[in-house]
C-alpha positions in Angstrom: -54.6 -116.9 -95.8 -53.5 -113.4 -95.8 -50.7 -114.9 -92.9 -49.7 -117.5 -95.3 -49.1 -114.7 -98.0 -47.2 -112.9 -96.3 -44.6 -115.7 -94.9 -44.4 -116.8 -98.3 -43.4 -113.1 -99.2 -41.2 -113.3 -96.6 -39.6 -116.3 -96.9 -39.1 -115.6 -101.1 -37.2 -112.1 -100.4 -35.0 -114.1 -97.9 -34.1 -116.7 -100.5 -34.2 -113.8 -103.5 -32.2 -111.1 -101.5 -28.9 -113.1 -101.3 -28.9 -114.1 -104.9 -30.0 -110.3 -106.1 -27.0 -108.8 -103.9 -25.0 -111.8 -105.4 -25.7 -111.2 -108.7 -25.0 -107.5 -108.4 -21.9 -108.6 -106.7 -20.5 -110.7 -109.3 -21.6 -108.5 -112.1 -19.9 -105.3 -110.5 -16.8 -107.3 -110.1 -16.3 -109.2 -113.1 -13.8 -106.9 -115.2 -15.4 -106.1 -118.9 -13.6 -106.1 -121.6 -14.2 -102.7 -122.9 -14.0 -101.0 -126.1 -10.7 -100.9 -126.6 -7.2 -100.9 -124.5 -8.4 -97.8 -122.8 -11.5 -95.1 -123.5 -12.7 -91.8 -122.8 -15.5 -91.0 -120.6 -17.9 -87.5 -119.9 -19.9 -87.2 -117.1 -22.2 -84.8 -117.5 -22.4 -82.5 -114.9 -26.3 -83.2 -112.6 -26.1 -86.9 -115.0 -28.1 -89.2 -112.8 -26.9 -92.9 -112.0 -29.1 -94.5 -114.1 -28.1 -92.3 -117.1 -24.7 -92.6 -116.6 -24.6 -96.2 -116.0 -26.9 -96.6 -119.6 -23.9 -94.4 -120.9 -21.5 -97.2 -119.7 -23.2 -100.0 -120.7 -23.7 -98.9 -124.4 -20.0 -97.6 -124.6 -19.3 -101.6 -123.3 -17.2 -100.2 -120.5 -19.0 -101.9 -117.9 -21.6 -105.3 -118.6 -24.9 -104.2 -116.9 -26.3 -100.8 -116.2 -29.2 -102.1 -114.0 -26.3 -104.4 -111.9 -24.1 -100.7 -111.5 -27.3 -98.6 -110.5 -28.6 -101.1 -107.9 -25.1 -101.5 -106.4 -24.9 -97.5 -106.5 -28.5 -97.5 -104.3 -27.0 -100.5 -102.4 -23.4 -99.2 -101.3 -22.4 -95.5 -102.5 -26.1 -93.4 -102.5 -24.3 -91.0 -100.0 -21.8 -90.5 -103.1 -22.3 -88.1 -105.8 -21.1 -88.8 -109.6 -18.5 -86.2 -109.9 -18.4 -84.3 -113.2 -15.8 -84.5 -115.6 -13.8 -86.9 -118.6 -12.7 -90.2 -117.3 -9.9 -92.4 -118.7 -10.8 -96.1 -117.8 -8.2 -98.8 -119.1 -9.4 -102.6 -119.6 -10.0 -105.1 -118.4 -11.9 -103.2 -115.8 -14.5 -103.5 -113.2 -17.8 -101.7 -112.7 -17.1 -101.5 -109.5 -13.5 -99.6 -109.9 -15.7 -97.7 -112.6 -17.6 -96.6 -110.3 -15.6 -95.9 -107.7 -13.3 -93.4 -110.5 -16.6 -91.6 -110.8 -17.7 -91.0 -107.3 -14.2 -89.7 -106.2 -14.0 -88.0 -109.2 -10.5 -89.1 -110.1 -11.0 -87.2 -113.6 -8.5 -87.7 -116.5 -5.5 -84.5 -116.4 -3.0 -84.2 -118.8 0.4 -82.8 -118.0 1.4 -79.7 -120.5 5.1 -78.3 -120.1 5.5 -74.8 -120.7 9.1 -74.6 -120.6 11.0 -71.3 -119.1 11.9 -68.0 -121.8 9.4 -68.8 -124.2 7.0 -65.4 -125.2 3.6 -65.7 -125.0 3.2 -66.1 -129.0 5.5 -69.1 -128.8 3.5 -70.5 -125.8 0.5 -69.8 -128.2 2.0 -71.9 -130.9 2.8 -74.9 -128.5 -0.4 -75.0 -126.9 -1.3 -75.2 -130.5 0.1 -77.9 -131.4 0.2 -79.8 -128.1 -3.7 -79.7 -127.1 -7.1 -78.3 -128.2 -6.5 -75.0 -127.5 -6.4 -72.3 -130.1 -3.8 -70.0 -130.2 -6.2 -67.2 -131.8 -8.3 -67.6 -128.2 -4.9 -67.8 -126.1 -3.5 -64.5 -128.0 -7.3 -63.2 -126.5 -6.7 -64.1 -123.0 -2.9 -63.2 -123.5 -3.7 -59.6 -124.0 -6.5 -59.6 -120.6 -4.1 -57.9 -118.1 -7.2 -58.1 -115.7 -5.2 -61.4 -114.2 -2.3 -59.5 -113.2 -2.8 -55.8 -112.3 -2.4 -56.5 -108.6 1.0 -57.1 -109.7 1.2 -54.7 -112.8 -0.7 -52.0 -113.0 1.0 -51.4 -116.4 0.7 -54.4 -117.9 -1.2 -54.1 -121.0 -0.5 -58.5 -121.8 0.4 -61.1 -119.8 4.1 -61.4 -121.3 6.3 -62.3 -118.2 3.3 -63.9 -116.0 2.6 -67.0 -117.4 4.8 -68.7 -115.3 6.6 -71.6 -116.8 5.9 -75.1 -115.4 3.9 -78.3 -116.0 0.0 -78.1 -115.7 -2.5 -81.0 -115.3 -5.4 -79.9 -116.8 -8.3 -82.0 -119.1 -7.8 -83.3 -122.5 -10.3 -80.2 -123.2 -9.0 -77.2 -121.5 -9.6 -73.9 -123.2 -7.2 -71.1 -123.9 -8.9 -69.4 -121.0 -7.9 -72.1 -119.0 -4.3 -72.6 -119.2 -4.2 -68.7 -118.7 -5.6 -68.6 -115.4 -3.5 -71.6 -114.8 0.1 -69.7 -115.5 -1.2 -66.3 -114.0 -2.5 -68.0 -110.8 0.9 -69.9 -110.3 3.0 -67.1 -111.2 1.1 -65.3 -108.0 1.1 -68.1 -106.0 5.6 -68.1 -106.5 5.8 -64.4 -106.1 4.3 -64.4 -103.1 4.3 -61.5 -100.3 8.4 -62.6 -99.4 9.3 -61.7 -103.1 7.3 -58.3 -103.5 9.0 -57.0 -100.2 12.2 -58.3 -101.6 11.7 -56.5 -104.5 10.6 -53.1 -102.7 13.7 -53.4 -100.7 15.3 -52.9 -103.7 13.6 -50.3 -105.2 11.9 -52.2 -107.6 8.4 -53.1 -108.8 7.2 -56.5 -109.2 7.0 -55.2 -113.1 10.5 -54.3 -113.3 11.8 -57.6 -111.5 10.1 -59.9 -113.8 11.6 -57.8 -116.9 14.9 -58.0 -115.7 14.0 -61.9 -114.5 13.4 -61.9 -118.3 16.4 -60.8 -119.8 18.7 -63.1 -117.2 16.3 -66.1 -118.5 17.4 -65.0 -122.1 21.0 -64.3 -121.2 21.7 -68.0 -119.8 20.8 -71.2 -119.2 23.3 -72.0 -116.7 21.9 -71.6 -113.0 25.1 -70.6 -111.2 25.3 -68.0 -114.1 21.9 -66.5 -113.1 23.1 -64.7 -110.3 26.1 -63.4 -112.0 23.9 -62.0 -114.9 21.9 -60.5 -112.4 24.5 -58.4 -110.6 25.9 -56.9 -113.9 22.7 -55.8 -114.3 22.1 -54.4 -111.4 25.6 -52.7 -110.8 24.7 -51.2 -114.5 21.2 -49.4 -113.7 22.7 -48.4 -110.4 25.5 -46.3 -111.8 22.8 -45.4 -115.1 25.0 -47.6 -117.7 23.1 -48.9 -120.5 22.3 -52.9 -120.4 23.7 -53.8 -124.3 21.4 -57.0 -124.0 20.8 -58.4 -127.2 17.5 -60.8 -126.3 15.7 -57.3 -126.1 16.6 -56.6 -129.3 15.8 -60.0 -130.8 12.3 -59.3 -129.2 12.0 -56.0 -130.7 12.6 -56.8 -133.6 10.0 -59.8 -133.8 7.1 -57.6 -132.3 8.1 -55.9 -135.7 8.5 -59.3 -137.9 11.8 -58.3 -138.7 14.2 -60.7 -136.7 16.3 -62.7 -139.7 17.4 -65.4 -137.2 20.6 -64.0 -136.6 21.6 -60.7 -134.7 23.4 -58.7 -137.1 25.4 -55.6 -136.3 23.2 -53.2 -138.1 20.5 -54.4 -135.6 22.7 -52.6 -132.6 21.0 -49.4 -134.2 17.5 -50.7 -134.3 15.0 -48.3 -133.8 13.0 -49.3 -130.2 12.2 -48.9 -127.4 13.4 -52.6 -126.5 16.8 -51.8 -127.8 19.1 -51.1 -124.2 22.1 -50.6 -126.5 20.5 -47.3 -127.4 18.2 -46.8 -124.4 19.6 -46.9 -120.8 17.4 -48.5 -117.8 14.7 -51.4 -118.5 13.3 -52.5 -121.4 9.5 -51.0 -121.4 8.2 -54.9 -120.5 9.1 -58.2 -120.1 10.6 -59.9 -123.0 10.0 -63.6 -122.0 7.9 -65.6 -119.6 11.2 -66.4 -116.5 11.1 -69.5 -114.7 11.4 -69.5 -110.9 15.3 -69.0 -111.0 15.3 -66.7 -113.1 13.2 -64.9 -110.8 14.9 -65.7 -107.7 18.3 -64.2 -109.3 16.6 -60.7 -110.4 15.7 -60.0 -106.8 19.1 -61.5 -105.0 21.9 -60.9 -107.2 25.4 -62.2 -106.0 27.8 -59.2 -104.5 30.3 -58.4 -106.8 31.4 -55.7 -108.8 31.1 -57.1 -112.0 30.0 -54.9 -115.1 30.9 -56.8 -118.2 30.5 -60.8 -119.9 30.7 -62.4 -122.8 29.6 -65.6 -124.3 32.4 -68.7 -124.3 31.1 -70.5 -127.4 29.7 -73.5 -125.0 26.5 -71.9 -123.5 29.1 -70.2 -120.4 30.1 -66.5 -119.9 33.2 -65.0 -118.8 32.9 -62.1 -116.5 34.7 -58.9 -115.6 35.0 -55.9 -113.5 36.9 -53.0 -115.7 36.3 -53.0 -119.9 39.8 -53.8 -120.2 39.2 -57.0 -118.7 36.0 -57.4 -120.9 37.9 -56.5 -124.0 40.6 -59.2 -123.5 38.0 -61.5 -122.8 36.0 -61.2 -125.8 39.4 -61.0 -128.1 40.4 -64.5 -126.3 36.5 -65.6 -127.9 37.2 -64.5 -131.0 40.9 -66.5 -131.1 39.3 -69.6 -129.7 36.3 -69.2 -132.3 38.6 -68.7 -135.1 
């Protein structure tokens, strides 16, 4: 009897097992039709299969929990659910589901930070662009802890969040797309640059301000360089940098910029203002891309000490101040 029993058991898991595995099977791969065209997942960081797969189910992204969490056990128990939001768009599997999950294929979204911005106008994008607060970035901003293996000066971040795009989740923090900037910003000025930079008899501080005011100066790269040598050929021989970005930024740390730089402004009363103080600015007055960068520490070799704006975004440069004055009375006849 017992014999029989247990050849009857026997025989009823052979025929069960291949429609069970078949079920699952079909189940896993039929696509569901979702919620919607596509929907936001959490896993929960330490969720087990079974809750996560209940999660699913109810959310209609896949059609059976006990179907996913058998084939789970069946095919991918060495896998672990990673943590994280998932996009999933439909008509999807619970098998590609699943498969999202356990490589952990989470959702990122890109988030431009474009080049010359200040880190109050990065604030305000961020803002308005994803869920982070710009009360909580202005925080983090003001955390030199980030930087002051670079800068042991720096009392903000202003100049190291390095400009680029950033994948990061739908619910990054303030916090987060801090660390994200500062690491990449050390990451590009890597050991190469920082000798560069000593070779010149500069700190990695005073490179990124004067990477800032080049970044504020022009737009054009082949200008970059250009920018970068009158500057340098003016603090070599102690002639003051007339720049009027640091002005502008001076005078909007003070809430006084009108929108328009205005002669009387020449006089303004800072430490930013280079038409009244010689040298550097006392910090960066922008956040410079990579170029930028790259110009401040390898000007071109010229002797140039003077340019002027064309009216189209280009300069004209020049050597001797006569030069520079004819140049900027030629602007004034084409503007006029």
């Amino acid at each position: 009897m017992p014999l029989r029993i247990a050849k009857a058991a026997v025989l009823a898991v052979l025929i069960l097992l291949p429609a069970l595995t078949g079920w699952i099977a079909r189940e896993c791969a039929e696509p569901a039709p979702g919620p919607g065209g596509s929907v936001f997942f959490e896993v929960q960081k330490g969720g087990s299969v079974r809750a996560v797969a209940g999660s699913l189910a109810k959310q209609k992204i896949i059609r059976s929990s006990l179907a996913l969490t058998l084939y789970y056990n069946l095919y991918e128990s060495r896998a672990r659910l990673k943590a994280g939001e998932y996009e999933f768009t439909f008509p999807a599997s619970a098998k590609s589901v699943l498969a999202k999950i356990v490589r952990g294929r989470v959702y990122l979204r890109p988030v431009t930070i474009p080049e010359g911005l200040t880190g109050d106008e990065i604030a305000e994008l961020l803002r308005a662009r994803t869920a982070a607060d710009a009360a909580g970035f202005r925080m983090a901003f003001r955390d030199a802890s980030r930087i002051v293996a670079w800068d042991d000066r720096a009392t903000d971040l202003e100049g190291y969040l390095f400009p680029d795009t950033y994948l990061l989740p739908r619910k990054a923090t303030a916090g987060d797309f801090v660390e994200a900037m500062t690491a990449q910003f050390r990451k590009v000025f890597g050991e190469a640059w920082r000798r560069r930079a000593a070779d010149l008899g500069m700190s990695v501080r005073e490179a990124v301000i004067l990477a800032s005011l080049i970044e504020k100066e022009t737009a054009i790269p082949e200008e970059r360089p250009l920018v970068s040598a009158v500057f340098h050929n003016r603090l070599r021989i102690g002639m003051k940098l007339d720049c009027d970005p640091t002005i502008i930024y001076g005078l909007k740390l003070e809430d006084n910029y009108s929108g328009r730089l205005l002669s009387r402004d020449l006089k303004f009363a800072s430490p930013y203002n280079t038409y009244i103080h010689a040298g550097l600015p006392p910090g960066p007055i922008c956040n410079p891309g990579r170029a930028s960068l790259e110009a401040a520490l390898y000007p071109a070799s010229n002797n140039y000490l003077y340019f002027v704006a064309q009216g189209d975004g280009s300069h004209r440069f020049s050597r001797t101040l006569s030069e520079h004055l004819r140049a900027v009375e030629q602007y004034h006849l084409k503007k006029n």
